[in-house]
N, C-alpha and C positions, 0 to 999 in steps of 0.2 A: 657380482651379487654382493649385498651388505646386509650385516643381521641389523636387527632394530635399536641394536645398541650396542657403541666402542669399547663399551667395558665389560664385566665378566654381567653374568644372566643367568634368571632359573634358578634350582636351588643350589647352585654353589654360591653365587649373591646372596642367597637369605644364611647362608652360613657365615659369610663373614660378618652378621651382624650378631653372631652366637661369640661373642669375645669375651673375656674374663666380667667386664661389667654390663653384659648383657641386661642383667635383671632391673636396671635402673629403665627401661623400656615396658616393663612388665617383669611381676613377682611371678608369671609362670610363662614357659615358651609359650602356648598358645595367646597367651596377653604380649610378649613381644613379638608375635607373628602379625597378630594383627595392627599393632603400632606397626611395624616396616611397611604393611601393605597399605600403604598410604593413600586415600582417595584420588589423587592427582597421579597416582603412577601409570603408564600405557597400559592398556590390556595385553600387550605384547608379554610386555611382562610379567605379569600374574599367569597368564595362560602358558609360559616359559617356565612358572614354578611349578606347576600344577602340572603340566608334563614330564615332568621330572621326579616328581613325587611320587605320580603315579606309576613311573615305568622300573620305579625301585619295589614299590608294592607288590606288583603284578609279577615281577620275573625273581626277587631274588628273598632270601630267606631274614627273617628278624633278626637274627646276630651277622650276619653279613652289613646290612643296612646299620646296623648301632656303629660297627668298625668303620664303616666310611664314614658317618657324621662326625662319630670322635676323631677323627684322621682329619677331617676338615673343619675341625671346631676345638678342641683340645685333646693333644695327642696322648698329653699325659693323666688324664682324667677317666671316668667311667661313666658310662648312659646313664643307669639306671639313677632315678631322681625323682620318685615318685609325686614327694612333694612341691617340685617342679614341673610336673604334668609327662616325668618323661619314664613311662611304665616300659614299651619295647620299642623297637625299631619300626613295626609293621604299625603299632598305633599311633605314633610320632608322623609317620607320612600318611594316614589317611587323617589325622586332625589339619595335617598341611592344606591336603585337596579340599577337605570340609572348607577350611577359613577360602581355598584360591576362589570354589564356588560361589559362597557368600558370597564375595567382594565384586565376581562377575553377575550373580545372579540380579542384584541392586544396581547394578548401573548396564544393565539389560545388554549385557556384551556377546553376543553370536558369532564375534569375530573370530579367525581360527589361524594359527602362523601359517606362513607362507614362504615364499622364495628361499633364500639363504637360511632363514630361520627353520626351515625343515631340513636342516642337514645333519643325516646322524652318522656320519665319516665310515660307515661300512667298506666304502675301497680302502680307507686306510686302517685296518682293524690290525693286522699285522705288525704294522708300523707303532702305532698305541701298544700294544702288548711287549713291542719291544724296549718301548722309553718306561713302559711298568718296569717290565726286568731291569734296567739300567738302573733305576732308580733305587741303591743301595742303601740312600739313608735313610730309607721308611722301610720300618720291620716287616717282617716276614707278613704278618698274618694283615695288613694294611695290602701289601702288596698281590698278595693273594685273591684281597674280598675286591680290588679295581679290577683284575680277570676278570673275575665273575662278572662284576659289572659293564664291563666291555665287551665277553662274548653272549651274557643275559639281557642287557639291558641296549646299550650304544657304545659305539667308540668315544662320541661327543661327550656325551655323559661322565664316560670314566679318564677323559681326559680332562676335561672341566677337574676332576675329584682327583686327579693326581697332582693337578698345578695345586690346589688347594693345598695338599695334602705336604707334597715338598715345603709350601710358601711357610705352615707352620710348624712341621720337625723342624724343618730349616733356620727359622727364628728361635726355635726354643733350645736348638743342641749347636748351634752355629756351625752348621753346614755347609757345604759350597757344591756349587755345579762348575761343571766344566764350560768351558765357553764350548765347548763342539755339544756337550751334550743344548745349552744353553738355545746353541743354532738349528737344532733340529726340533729344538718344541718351539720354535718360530715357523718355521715352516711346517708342520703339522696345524700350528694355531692359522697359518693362513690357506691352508689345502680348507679347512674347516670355516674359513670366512668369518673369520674372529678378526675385533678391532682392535685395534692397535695398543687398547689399554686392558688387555686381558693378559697373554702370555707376560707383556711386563711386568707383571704383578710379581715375580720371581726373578726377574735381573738382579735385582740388591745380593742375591745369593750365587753370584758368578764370577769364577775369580778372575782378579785381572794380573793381567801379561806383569 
């Protein structure tokens, strides 16, 4: 099986377009959400964010959800940002699904994920909980709100938000992975049927021999 796309998907995609000069996209997230969501993107895709949005909404609490966007968008920053559209965590993901819907509702998309792309790594939930734990250079309360994420929401989801989450502590405190831990979010990323250009989004941060 193969998902609909080699590179990372869903809202951890829409987070790495939240980078320091995000607002050159749009003066407020909901104005750069809907720049990213680009006319010509697959419905795969949209409907990849918008499942993801929604399964933060639905299962986990407003200050849980603010800690994984800042974990996956700036570690060292704060949500709150009114004047940039960004009041809490729970209203931040349903302006998400608002704009996924708009974008499906106009180009009359009924389509729904399928094969690979419905995989939300439930046999391996164990295994994700463990490379959370592993995971010592992200604080405490990051490492905490992926739990939740993992046993609330999906393994998929909260592994997605942990590579995230490593990729930018990682760049900002100059961190390193072990090559063993390194090899086992490889295999995780492909028990999950992730392409080839996902999990390496975090090699630059492995040391070598």
């Amino acid at each position: 099986m193969k998902r609909f796309d080699d590179a990372d998907f869903g809202l951890t995609w829409l987070t790495t377009m939240f980078h320091a000069d995000w607002t050159h996209n749009g003066a407020t997230g909901d104005e750069a959400v809907r720049y990213h969501l680009d006319p010509d993107l697959e419905p795969e895709a949209v409907l990849a964010i918008r499942r993801d949005a929604q399964s933060l909404l639905d299962n986990l609490d407003t200050a849980t959800i603010e800690t994984l966007w800042q974990a996956a968008t700036n570690p060292e920053g704060t949500f709150s940002d009114p004047r940039r559209g960004f009041t809490s965590g729970s209203a931040w993901m349903e302006t998400i699904v608002h704009l996924c819907d708009a974008w499906l509702a106009v180009r009359h998309v009924v389509a729904v994920l399928t094969g690979a792309d419905t995989e939300h790594g439930a046999d391996i939930l164990d295994a994700v909980l463990a490379e959370i734990d592993q995971a010592r250079i992200l604080p405490d309360g990051i490492r905490h709100a992926l739990v939740r994420c993992a046993t609330g929401c999906t393994p998929d989801l909260a592994f997605r938000l942990l590579l995230r989450a490593i990729s930018e502590t990682g760049h900002r405190v100059g961190a390193k992975l072990s090559q063993e831990q390194y090899a086992r979010l490889r295999v995780l990323g492909s028990a999950m049927h992730y392409g080839e250009f996902l999990v390496s989004e975090v090699e630059y941060l492995v040391e070598q021999p």
